[in-house]
C-alpha positions as CSV (number, residue, x, y, z in Angstrom):
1,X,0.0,0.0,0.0
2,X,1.3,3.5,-0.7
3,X,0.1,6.8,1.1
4,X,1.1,9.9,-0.4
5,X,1.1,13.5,2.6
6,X,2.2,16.9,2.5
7,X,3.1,19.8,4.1
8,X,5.7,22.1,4.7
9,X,8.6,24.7,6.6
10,X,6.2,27.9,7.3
11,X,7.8,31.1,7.6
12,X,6.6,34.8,8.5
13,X,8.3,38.4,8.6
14,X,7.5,39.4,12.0
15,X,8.8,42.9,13.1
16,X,11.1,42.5,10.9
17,X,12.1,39.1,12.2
18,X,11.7,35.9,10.5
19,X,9.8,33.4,12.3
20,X,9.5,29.4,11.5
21,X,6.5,27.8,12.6
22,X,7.2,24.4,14.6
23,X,4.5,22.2,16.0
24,X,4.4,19.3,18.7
25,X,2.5,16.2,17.1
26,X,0.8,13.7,19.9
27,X,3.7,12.1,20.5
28,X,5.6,14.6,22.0
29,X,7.9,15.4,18.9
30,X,8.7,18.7,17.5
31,X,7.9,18.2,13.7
32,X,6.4,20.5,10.5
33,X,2.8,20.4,9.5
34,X,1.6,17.5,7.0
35,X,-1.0,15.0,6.3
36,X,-2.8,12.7,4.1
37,X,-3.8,13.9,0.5
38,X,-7.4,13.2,-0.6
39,X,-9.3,12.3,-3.5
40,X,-8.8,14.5,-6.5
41,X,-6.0,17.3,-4.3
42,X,-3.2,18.1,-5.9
43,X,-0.1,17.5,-3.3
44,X,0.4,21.4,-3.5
45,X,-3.5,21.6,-2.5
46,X,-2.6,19.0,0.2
47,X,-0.1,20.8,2.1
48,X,-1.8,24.0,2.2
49,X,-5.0,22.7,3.4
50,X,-3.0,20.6,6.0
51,X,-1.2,23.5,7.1
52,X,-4.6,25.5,7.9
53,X,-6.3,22.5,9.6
54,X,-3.4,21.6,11.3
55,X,-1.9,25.2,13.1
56,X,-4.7,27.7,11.4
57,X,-2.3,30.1,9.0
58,X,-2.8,30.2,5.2
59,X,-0.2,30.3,3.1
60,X,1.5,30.6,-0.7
61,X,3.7,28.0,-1.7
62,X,7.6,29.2,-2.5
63,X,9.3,26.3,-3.7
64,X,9.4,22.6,-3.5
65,X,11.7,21.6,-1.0
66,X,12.4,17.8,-0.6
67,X,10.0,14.2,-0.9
68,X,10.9,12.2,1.7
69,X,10.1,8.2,1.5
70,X,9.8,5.7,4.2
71,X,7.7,2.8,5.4
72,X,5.9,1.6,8.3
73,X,4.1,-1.1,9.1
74,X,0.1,-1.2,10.3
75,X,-1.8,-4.3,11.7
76,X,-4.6,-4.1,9.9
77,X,-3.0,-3.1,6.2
78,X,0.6,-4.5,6.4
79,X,3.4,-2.4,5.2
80,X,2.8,1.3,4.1
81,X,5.3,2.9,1.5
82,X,5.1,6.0,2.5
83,X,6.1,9.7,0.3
84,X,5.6,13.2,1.9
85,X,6.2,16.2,0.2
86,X,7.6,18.8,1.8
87,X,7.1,22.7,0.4
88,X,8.7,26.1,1.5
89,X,5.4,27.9,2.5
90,X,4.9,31.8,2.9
91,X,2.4,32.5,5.7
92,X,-0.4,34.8,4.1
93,X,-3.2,35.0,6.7
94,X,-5.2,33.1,9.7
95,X,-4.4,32.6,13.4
96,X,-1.9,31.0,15.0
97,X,-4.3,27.8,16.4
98,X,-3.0,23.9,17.1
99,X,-5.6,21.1,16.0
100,X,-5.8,19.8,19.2
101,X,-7.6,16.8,17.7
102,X,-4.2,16.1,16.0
103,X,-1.1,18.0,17.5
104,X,-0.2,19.1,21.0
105,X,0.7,22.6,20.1
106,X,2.2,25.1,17.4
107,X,4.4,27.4,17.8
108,X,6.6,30.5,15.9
109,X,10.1,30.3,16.9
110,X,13.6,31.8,15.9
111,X,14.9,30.0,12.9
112,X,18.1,29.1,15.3
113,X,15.6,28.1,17.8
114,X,13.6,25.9,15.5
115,X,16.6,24.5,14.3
116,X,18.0,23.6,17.9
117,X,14.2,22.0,18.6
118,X,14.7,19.6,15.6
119,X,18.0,18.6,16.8
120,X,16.9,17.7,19.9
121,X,13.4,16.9,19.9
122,X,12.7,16.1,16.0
123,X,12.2,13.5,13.8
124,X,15.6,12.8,12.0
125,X,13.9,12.5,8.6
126,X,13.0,16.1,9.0
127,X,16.6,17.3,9.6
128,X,17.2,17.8,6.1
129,X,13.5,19.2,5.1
130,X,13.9,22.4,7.7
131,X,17.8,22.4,6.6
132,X,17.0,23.1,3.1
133,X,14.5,25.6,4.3
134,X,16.5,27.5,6.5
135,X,19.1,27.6,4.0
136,X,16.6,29.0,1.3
137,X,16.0,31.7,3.8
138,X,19.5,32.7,4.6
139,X,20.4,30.9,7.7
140,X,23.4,28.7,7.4
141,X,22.8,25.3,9.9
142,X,24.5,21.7,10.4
């Protein structure tokens, strides 16, 4: 079985700071916004509307950033292939709000800061996802 999400690294201009929005999924983890595209979504369609469920902020896609590709395995369905895409995304709009029924929280941070989160608190898959982003928008990580 293959399952297809999306989502993405969402930054804002804030006071002339740059912010990267961060959320904490239910198990704890710092991680970036995705989900499960649906019937007849583009996977461009799929991260945007994930991002608003998921933290309430619209936003504009920039850029592709990275697919990443894993599996997993579930009792009932066996092993899942599964593919995420991963977009730079421009917050346009909405308030800041966590899906509760989904993540623990959301949250803007410092690019450094969201960086040292992932380090120590992400998933290791992401590493290179918020990376790329961060390098996109002129902050230099490892």
């Amino acid at each position: 079985m293959k399952e297809i999400s999306a989502g993405g690294v969402v930054y804002r201009h804030k006071d002339k700071t740059l912010q990267i929005q961060m959320i904490q999924d239910r198990y704890g983890k710092i991680t970036l916004p995705k989900g499960k595209m649906e019937p007849g979504e583009t996977v461009e369609q799929t991260a945007l509307r994930e991002i608003l469920e998921e933290t309430g902020i619209e936003g504009r896609i920039v850029e592709p950033l990275e697919t990443i590709a894993y599996q997993f395995s579930l009792p009932e369905k066996g092993i899942v292939d599964k593919e995420v895409h991963y977009y730079l995304v421009e917050a346009t709009g909405g308030e800041l709000q966590a899906q509760i029924e989904e993540i623990r929280g959301v949250e803007w941070l410092h690019p450094l800061d969201a960086w040292l989160k992932q380090k120590h608190s992400g998933y290791g898959n992401n590493e290179s996802v918020l990376g790329k982003a961060l390098q996109r928008l002129g902050y230099e990580v490892n």
